[in-house]
C-alpha positions in Angstrom: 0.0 0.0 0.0 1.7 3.1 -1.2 0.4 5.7 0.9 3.1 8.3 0.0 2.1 8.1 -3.6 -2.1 8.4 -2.4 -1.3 11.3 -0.2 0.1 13.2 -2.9 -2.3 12.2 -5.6 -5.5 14.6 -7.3 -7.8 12.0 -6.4 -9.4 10.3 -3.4 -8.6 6.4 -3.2 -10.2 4.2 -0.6 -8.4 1.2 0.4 -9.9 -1.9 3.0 -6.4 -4.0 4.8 -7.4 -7.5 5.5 -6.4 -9.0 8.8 -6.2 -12.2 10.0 -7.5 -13.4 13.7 -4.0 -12.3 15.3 -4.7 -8.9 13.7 -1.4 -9.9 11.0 -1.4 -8.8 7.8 -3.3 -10.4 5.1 -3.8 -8.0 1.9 -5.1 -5.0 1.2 -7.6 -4.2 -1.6 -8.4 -0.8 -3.7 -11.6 -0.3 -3.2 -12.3 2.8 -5.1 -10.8 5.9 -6.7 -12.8 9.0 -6.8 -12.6 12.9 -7.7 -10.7 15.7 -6.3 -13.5 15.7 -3.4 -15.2 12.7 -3.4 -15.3 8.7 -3.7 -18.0 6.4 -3.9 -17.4 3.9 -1.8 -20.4 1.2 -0.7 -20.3 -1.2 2.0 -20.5 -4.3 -0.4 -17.1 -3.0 -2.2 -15.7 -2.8 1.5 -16.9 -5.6 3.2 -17.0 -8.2 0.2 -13.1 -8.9 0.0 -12.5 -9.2 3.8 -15.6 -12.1 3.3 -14.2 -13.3 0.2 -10.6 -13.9 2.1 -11.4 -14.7 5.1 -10.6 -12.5 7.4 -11.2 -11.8 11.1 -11.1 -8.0 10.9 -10.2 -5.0 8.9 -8.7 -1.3 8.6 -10.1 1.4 6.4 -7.9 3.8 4.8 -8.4 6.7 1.8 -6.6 10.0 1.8 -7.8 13.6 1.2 -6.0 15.4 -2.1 -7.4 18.8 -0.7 -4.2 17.6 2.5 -6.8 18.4 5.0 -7.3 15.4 7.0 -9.9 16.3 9.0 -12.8 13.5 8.3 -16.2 14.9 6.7 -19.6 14.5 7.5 -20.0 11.4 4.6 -17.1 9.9 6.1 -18.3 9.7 9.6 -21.5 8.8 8.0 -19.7 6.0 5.8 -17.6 4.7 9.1 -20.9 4.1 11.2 -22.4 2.4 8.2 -19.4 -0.2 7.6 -19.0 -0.5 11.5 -22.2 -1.6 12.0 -22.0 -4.1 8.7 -19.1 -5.4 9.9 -20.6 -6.0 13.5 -23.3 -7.7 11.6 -20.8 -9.9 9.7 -19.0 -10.4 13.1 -16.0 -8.6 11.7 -14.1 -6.0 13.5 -13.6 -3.0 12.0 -10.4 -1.3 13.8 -10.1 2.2 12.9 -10.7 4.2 9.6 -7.4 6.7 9.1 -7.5 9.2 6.9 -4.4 10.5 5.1 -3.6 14.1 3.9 -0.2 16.0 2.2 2.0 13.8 3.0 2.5 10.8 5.6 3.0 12.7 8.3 -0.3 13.8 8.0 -3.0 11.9 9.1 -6.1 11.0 11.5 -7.6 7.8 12.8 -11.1 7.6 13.1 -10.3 4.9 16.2 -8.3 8.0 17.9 -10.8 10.3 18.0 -13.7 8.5 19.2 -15.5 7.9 16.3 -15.4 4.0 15.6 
């Protein structure tokens, strides 16, 4: 997963990271690459590899190309939506982290409270 390249990129990418029941690594998935503002991301798209594979849990991750990290309304919205699929699929969803300019610039999701 090449977040240095995403954080830096005109577009919005949205990526799901498979993990296994010791929280390890499994694989990670593109789910969707948007506009300069927005991506459409659906919980099927999400949810439907970490099924397909397997796994126990997962971590959502898309970046911002405005660099401002700070999470929007729709993906608050989006997070409550997949955390409750994912409950429903007994799946844990860990954190959601959202990327700006630059790897240094970040926030989780999990951090603040909202997971």
């Amino acid at each position: 997963l090449d977040l240095t390249r995403a954080a830096d990129d005109d577009k919005e990418h949205f990526w799901v990271v498979l993990l296994n029941t010791q929280n390890r690594y499994l694989m990670h998935s593109e789910v969707s690459v948007g506009t300069q503002s927005a991506s459409l991301v659906h919980p099927r798209e999400v949810l439907g590899p970490v099924v397909r594979e397997g796994a126990a849990s997962l971590i959502l991750i898309h970046n911002h190309p405005s660099g401002d990290p700070t999470p929007s309304r729709e993906d608050l919205r989006l997070t409550r939506q997949l955390v409750d699929g994912a409950t429903l699929l007994d799946l844990k969803l860990h954190d959601h982290v959202i990327v700006g300019n630059g790897t240094e610039q970040w926030v989780s999701l999990a951090q603040r409270g909202d997971l």
